[in-house]
C-alpha positions as CSV (number, residue, x, y, z in Angstrom):
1,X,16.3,44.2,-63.5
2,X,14.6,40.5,-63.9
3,X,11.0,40.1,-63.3
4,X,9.9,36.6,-62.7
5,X,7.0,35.0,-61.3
6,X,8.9,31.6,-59.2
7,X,12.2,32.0,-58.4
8,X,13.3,28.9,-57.2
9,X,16.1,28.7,-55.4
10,X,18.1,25.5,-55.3
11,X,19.1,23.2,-57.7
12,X,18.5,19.6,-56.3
13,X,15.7,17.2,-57.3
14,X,13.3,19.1,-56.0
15,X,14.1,22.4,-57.0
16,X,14.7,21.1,-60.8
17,X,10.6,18.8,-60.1
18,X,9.7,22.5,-58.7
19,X,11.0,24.8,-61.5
20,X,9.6,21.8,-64.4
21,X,6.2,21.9,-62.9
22,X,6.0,26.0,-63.0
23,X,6.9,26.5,-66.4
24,X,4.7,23.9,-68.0
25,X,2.0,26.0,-65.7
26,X,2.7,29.4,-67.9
27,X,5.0,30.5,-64.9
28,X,8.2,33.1,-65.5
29,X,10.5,31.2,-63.4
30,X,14.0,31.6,-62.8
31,X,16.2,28.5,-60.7
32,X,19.3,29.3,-59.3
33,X,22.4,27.0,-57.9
34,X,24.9,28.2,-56.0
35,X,27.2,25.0,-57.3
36,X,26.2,22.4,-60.1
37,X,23.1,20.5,-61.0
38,X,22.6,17.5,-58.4
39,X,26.2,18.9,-56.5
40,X,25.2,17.4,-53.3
41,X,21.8,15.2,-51.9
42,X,20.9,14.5,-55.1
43,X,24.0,13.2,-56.8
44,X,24.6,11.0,-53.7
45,X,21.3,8.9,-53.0
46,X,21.0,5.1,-53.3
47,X,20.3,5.3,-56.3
48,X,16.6,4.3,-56.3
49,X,12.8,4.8,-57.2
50,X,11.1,3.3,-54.3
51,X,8.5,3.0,-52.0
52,X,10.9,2.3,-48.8
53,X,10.0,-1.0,-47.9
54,X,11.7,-0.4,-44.3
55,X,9.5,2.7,-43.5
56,X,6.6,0.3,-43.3
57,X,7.9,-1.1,-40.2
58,X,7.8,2.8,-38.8
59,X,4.1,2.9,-39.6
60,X,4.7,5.5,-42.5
61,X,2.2,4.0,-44.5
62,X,1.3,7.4,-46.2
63,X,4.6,8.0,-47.3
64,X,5.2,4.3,-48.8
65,X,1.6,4.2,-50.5
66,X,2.7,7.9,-51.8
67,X,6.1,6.9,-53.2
68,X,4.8,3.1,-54.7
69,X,2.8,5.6,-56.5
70,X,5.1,7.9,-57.8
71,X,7.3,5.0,-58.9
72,X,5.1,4.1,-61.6
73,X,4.8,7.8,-62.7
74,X,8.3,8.3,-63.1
75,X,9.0,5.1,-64.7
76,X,6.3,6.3,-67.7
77,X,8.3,9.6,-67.7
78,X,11.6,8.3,-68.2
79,X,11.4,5.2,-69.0
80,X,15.5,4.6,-70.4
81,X,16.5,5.9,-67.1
82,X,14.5,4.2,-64.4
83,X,14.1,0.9,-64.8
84,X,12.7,-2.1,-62.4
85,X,15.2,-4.5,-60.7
86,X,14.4,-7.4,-58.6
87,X,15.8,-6.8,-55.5
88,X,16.2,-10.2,-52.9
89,X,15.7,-9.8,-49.2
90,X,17.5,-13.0,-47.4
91,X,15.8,-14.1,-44.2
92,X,17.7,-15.1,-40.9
93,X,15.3,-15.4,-38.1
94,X,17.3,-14.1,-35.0
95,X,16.9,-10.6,-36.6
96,X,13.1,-10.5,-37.9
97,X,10.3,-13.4,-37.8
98,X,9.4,-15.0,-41.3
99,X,6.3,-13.9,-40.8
100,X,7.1,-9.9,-40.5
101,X,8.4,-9.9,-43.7
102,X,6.1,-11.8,-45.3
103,X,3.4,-9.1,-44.1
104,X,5.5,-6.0,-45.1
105,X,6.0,-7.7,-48.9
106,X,1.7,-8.0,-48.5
107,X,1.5,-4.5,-47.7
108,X,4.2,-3.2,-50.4
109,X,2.3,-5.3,-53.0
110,X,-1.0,-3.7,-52.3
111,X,0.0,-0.2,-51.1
112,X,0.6,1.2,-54.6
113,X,-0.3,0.2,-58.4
114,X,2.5,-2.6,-59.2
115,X,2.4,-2.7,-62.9
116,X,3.7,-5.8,-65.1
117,X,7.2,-4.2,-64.5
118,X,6.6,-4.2,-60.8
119,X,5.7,-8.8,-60.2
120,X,4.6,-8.7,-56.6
121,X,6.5,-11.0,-53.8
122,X,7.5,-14.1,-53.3
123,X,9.5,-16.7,-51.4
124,X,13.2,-17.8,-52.3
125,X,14.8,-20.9,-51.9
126,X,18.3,-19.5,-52.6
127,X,20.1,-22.6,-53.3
128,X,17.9,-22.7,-56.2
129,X,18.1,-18.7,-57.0
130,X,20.9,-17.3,-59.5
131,X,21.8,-15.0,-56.5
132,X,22.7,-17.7,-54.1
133,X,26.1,-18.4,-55.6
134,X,26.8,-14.7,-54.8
135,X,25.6,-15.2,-51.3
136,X,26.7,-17.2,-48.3
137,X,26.1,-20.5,-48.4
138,X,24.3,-20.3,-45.3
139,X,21.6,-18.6,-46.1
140,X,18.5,-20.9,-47.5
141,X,15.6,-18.6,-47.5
142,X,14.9,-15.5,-48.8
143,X,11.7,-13.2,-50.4
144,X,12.2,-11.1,-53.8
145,X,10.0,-7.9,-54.6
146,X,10.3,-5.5,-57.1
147,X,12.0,-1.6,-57.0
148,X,13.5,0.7,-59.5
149,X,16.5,2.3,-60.3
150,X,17.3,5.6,-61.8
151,X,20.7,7.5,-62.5
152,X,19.6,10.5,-60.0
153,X,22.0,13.2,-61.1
154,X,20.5,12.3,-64.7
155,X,16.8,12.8,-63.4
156,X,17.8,16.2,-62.1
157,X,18.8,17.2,-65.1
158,X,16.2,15.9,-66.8
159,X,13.8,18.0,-65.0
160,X,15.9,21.2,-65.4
161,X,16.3,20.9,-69.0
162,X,12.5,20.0,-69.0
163,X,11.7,23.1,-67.6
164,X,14.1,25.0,-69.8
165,X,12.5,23.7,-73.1
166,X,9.3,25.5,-71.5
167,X,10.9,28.5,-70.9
168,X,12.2,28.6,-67.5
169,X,16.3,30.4,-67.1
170,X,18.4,27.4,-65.2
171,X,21.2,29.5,-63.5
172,X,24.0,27.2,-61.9
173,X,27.0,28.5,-60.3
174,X,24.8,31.6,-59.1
175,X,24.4,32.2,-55.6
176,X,21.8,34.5,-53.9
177,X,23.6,36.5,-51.4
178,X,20.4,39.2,-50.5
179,X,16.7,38.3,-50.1
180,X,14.0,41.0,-49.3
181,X,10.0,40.5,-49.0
182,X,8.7,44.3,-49.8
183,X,5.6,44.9,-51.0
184,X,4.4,41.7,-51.7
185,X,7.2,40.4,-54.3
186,X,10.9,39.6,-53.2
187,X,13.7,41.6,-54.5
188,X,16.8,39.4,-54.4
189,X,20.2,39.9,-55.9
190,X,22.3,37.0,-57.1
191,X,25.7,36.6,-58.2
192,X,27.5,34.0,-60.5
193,X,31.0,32.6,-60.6
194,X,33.0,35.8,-62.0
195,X,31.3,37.6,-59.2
196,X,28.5,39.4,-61.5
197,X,25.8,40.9,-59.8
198,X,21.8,40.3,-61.1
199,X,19.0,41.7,-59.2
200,X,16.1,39.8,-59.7
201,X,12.2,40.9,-58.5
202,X,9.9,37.8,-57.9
203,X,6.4,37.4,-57.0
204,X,6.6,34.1,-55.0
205,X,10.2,32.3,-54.1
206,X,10.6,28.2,-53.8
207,X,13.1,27.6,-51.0
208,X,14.5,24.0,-52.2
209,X,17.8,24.5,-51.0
210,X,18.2,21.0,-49.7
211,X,20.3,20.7,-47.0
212,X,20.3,24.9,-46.7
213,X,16.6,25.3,-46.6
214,X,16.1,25.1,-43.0
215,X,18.7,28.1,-42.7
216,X,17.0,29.9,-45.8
217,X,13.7,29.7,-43.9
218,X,14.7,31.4,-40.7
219,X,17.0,33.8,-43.0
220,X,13.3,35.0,-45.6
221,X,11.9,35.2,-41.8
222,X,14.2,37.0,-40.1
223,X,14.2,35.0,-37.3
224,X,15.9,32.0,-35.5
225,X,14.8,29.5,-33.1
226,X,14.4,25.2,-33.6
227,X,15.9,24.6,-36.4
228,X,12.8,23.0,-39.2
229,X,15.7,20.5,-40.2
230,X,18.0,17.4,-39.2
231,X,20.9,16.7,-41.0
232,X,21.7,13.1,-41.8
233,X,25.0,11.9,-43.9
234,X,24.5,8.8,-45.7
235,X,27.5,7.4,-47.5
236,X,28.0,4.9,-50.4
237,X,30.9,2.9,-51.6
238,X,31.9,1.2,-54.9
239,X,33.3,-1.8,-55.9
240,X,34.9,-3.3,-59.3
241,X,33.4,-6.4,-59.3
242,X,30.6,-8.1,-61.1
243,X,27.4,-8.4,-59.8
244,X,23.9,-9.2,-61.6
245,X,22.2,-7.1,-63.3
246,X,18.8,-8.0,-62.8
247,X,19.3,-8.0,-59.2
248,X,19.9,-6.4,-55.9
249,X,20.3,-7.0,-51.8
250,X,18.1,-5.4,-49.1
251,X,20.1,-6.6,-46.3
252,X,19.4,-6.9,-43.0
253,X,21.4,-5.6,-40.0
254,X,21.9,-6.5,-36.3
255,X,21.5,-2.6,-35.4
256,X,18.0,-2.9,-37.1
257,X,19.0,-1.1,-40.0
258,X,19.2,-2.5,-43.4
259,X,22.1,-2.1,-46.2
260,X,21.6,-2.5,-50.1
261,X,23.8,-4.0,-52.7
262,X,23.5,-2.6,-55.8
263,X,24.3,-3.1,-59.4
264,X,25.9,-0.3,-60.6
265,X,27.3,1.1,-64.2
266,X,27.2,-3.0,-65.8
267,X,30.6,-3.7,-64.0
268,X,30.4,-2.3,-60.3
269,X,29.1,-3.1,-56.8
270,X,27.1,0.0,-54.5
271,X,26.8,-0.8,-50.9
272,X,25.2,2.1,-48.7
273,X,23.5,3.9,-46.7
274,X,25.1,4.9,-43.3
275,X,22.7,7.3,-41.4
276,X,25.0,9.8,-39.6
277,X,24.1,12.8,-37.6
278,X,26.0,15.9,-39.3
279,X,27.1,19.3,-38.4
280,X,29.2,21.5,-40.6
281,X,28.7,23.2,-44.4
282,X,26.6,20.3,-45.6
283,X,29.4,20.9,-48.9
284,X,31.9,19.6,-47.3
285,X,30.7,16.1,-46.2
286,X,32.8,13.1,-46.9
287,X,32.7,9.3,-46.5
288,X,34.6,8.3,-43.3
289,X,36.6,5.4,-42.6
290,X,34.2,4.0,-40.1
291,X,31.8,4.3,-42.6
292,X,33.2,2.0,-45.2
293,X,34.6,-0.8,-42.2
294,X,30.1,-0.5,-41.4
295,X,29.5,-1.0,-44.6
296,X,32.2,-3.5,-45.8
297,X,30.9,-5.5,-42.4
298,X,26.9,-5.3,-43.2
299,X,27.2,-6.6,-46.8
300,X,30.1,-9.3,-45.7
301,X,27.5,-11.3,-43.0
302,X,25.9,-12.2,-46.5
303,X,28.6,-12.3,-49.3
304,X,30.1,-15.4,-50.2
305,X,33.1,-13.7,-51.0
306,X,34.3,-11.0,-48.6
307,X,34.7,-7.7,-49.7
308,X,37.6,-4.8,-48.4
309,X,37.9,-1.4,-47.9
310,X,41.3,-1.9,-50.4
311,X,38.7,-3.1,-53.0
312,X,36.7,0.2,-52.9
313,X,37.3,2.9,-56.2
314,X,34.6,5.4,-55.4
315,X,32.9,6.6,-52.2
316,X,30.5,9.0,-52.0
317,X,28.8,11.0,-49.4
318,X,25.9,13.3,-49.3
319,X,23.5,14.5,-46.2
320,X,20.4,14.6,-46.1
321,X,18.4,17.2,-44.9
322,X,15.4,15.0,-42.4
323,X,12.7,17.1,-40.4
324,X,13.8,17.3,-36.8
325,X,13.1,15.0,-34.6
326,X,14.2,13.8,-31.2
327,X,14.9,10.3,-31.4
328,X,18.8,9.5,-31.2
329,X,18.3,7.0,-34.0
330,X,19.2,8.7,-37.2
331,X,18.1,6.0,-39.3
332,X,14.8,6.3,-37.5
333,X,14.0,10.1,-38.7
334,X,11.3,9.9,-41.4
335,X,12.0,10.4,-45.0
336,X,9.1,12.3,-45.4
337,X,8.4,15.9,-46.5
338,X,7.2,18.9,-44.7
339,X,5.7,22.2,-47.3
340,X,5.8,25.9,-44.9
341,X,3.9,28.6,-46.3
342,X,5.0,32.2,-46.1
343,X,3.0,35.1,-46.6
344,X,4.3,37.6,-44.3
345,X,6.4,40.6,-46.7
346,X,5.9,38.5,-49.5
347,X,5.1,34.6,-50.8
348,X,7.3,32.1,-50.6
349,X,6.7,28.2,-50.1
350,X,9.9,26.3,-47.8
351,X,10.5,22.3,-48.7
352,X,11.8,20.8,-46.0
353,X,13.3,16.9,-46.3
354,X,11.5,14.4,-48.9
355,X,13.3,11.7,-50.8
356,X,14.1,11.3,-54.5
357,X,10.9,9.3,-55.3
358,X,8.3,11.8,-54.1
359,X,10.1,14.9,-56.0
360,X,7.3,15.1,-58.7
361,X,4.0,15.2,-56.2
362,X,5.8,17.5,-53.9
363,X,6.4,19.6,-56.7
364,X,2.9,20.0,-57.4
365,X,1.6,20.2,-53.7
366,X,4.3,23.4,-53.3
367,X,3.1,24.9,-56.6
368,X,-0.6,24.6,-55.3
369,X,-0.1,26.2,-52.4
370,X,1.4,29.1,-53.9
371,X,-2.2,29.2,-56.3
372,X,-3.5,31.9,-54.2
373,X,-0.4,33.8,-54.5
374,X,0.1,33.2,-58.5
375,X,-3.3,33.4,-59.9
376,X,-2.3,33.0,-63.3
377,X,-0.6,29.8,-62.7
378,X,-2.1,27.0,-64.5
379,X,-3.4,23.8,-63.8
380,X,-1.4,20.9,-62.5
381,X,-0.2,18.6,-65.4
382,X,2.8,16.4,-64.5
383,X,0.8,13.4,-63.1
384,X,-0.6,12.7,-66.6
385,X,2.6,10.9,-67.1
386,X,4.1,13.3,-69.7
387,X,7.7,12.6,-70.6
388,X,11.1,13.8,-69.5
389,X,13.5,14.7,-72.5
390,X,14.8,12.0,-74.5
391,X,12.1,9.7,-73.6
392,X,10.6,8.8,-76.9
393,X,12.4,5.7,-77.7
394,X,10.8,4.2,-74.2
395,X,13.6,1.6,-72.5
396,X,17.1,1.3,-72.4
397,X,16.7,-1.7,-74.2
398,X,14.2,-0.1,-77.1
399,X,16.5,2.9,-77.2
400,X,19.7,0.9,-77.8
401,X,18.1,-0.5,-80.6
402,X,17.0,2.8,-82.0
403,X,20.4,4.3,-81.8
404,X,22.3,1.1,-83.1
405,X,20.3,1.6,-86.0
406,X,21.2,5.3,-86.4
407,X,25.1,4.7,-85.6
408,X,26.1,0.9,-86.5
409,X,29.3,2.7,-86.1
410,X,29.6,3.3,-82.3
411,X,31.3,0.8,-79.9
412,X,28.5,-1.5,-77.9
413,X,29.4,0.3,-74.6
414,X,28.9,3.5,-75.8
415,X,26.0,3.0,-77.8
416,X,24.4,1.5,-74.2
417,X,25.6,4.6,-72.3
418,X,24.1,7.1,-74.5
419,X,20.8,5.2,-74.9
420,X,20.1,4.9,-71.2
421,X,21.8,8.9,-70.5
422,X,20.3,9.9,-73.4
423,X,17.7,8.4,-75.3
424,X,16.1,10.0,-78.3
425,X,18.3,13.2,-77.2
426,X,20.7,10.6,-79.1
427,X,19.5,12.2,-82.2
428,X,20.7,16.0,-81.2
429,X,24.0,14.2,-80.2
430,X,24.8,12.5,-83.8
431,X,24.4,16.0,-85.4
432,X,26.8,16.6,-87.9
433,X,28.4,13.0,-87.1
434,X,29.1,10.1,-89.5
435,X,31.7,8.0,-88.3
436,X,34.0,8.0,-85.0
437,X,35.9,10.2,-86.6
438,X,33.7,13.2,-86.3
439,X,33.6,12.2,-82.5
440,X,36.7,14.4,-82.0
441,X,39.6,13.9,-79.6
442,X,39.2,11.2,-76.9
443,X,39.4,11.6,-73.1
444,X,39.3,7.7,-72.7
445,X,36.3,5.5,-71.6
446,X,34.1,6.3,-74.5
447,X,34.2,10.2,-73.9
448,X,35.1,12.5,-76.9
449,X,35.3,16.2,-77.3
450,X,31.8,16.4,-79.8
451,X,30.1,14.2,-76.4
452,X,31.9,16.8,-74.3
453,X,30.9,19.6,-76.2
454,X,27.1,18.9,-75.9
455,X,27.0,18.6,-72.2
456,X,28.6,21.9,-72.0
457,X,26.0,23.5,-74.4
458,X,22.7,21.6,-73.6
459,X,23.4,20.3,-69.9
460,X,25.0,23.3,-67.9
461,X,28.5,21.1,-67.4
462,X,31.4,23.3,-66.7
463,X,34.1,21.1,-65.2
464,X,35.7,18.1,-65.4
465,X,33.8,16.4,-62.3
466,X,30.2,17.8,-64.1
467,X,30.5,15.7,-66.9
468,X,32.6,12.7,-65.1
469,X,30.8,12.0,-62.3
470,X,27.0,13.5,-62.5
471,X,26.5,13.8,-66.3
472,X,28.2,10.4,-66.4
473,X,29.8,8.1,-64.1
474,X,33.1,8.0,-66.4
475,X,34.5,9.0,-63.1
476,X,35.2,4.9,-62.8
477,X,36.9,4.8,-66.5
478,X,39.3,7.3,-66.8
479,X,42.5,7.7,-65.0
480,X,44.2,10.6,-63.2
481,X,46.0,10.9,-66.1
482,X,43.1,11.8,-68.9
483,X,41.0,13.4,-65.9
484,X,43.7,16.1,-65.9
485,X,43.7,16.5,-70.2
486,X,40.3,16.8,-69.8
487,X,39.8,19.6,-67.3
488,X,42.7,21.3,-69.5
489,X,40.6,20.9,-72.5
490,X,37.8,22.3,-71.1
491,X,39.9,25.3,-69.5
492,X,41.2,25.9,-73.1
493,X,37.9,25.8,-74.6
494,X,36.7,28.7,-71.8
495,X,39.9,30.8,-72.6
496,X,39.4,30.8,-76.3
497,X,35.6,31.6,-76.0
498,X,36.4,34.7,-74.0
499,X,35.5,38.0,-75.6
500,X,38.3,39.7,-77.6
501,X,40.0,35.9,-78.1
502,X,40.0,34.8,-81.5
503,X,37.9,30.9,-81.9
């Protein structure tokens, strides 16, 4: 039987901040996932490190000042993975006055430390602006201010390996199917893929289930009523077809709402969010064709050249688990994060909604309230700016020069893609390598089997769609073809491994 100190159940951003934050506090903690790493919410955000510039006009200044904050945390931490981008915010004034905006730019400059990576405001004249020629000729005036974006699947594992490397047992694919308060500490029993059975004792559990947590929470309290959550599905879709770089759209909708375009992976377009009420296993969600016609419409009342759901490679959809609240408007339901306390049977600590950005403060808010509970727990230590994994080389642009010096050898693409997945992890990935050849057999886009190999040992990947599409976004490089050879690769590799199979 396990002893631990945190289990943490749940293994989203928030679990993965959670279960970082205990172990570099001395903590025996244990994290469980019922599926992958960044399955669901946290695989399918936006994308972004931000304040939430359209919260201000809710009046959640806390939250905004709270996540400008964060922001330049995380951007120390991991600095090859989140990186600032400029986004634009065209003006037309039958939707808001000049002068709103102008405001809520004021207050987003002043709300949180900016940073030389983070300019403040200003006003576009978009004829004049690189982005114009991507934008309806229409438009004439604009604002820019400045955001961050960050591979989110990445960050979570970032966090989970974090906490590994300080001693913390990353479970995924383990799913706990009994939870008991006696005597102070929880006895739970878990059970993995091939149906094993583990019964683990904890002092203190962290429900960050996500999506579940609301049900977890009236499960560890044996009782129903109102349920704590609201569940929200926002969907995404992607697009081949260039786009800056440097640059992003906050655009404006007629429903009051607002729709991004995104750069994403060098080559590709991300439009989202929808905001959609959601019933069902929160598993199961998936982009809906009313979604992408929304979505294709929003981002074509400002593209100079229309966009189609035909053009779309990728959709994604993910829900998102909001506090409750009455209002009909989903897109209206704060973004903010409520911490329960239990104490009754035993200790346990319930997260309930939050949003990518603030994973890393509530992380240590939940911890300290558990302090009376874990008296051995040390002090709080993640604000200090302390790197994720891999973060010694600093930017994406630092760390490609790092590891073209290391690898002359690599193709410019990949070299990029591992210096902005990897950074100075690059190092652990080169072992035993010393030309292309050593890279093994290849899967297509830049993916070989000594690549594949390492995210099965050192990042928890087990399947095809692990490494494709939350380890990487290959996902948009490989055809149906080579995704099949690789899942049979990896299948092969599993069969061979087994005990009583010769390697």
């Amino acid at each position: 039987m396990d002893n631990v100190d945190l289990l943490v159940i749940g293994g989203g951003i928030n679990g993965a901040g959670i279960a970082r934050d205990a172990a570099g506090r001395g903590l025996r903690v244990l994290l469980c996932e019922q599926h992958d790493l960044a399955a669901h919410t946290s695989s399918a955000s936006s994308k972004l490190v931000h304040g939430g510039l359209r919260y201000l006009e809710q009046g959640e200044f806390g939250l905004v000042r709270k996540a400008l904050g964060e922001r330049d945390v995380l951007r120390r931490q991991a600095p090859c993975l989140v990186r600032p981008l400029r986004f634009v915010l065209p003006w037309e004034p039958h939707l808001r006055p000049r002068w709103m905006l102008r405001l809520g730019l004021w207050l987003y400059d002043h709300l949180g430390h900016r940073g030389a990576a983070f300019p403040a405001s200003r006003a576009l004249h978009l004829p004049h602006d690189p982005l114009g020629t991507w934008l309806s000729p229409s438009l004439h005036q604009a604002f820019s201010y400045a955001d961050a974006q960050v591979d989110d699947a990445r960050l979570v594992l970032l966090n989970a390996l974090d906490a590994a490397q300080r001693g913390a047992r990353v479970q995924v694919r383990t799913r706990c199917v009994e939870l008991h308060g006696e005597q102070g500490h929880w006895r739970v029993v878990l059970v993995d893929a091939a149906g094993q059975q583990q019964t683990v004792h904890a002092h203190a559990v962290a429900n960050a289930a996500g999506p579940w947590a609301g049900g977890l929470l009236q499960r560890m309290q044996a009782r129903s009523g109102t349920p704590a959550l609201r569940l929200v599905q926002g969907s995404h879709i992607v697009l081949r077809r260039p786009w800056p770089d440097d640059s992003a759209c906050l655009l404006q909708q007629p429903d009051g709402r607002v729709v991004f375009l995104l750069p994403f992976t060098h080559d590709h377009l991300l439009v989202g969010t929808t905001d959609t009420d959601y019933q069902g296993d929160p598993a199961r969600c998936h982009v809906l064709p009313s979604e992408v016609t929304y979505l294709c419409e929003a981002a074509n009342r400002y593209l100079r050249q229309p966009i189609t759901a035909t053009e779309v490679v990728w959709q994604f959809a993910g829900v998102r688990p909001l506090l409750a609240d009455p209002d009909p408007r989903a897109a209206r339901l704060s973004r903010d994060y409520r911490l329960q306390l239990q104490v009754q049977g035993a200790p346990a600590v319930h997260v309930l909604g939050g949003k990518l950005t603030t994973y890393r403060v509530l992380a240590e808010e939940a911890l300290d309230l558990l302090r009376p509970h874990l008296p051995q727990m040390g002090p709080a230590w993640t604000a200090a700016g302390t790197p994720l994994p891999g973060s010694d080389w600093g930017d994406a642009v630092q760390a490609r020069s790092h590891l073209r010096r290391l690898a002359p050898w690599l193709p410019e693409d990949t070299t990029r893609r591992w210096a902005e997945a990897y950074g100075s992890r690059s190092t652990e990935l080169l072992h035993g390598v010393q030309g292309m050849d050593d890279l093994g057999e290849h899967f297509g886009g830049g993916l070989h089997a000594h690549e594949v190999v390492f995210l099965r040992d050192h990042e928890w990947a087990h399947t095809a769609e692990d490494i494709l599409w939350r380890r990487s976004k290959l996902g948009l490089r490989l055809d149906t073809a080579q995704v099949a050879r690789l899942q049979d690769w990896l299948e092969e590799q599993q069969h061979q491994a087994m005990p009583g199979r010769s390697r």
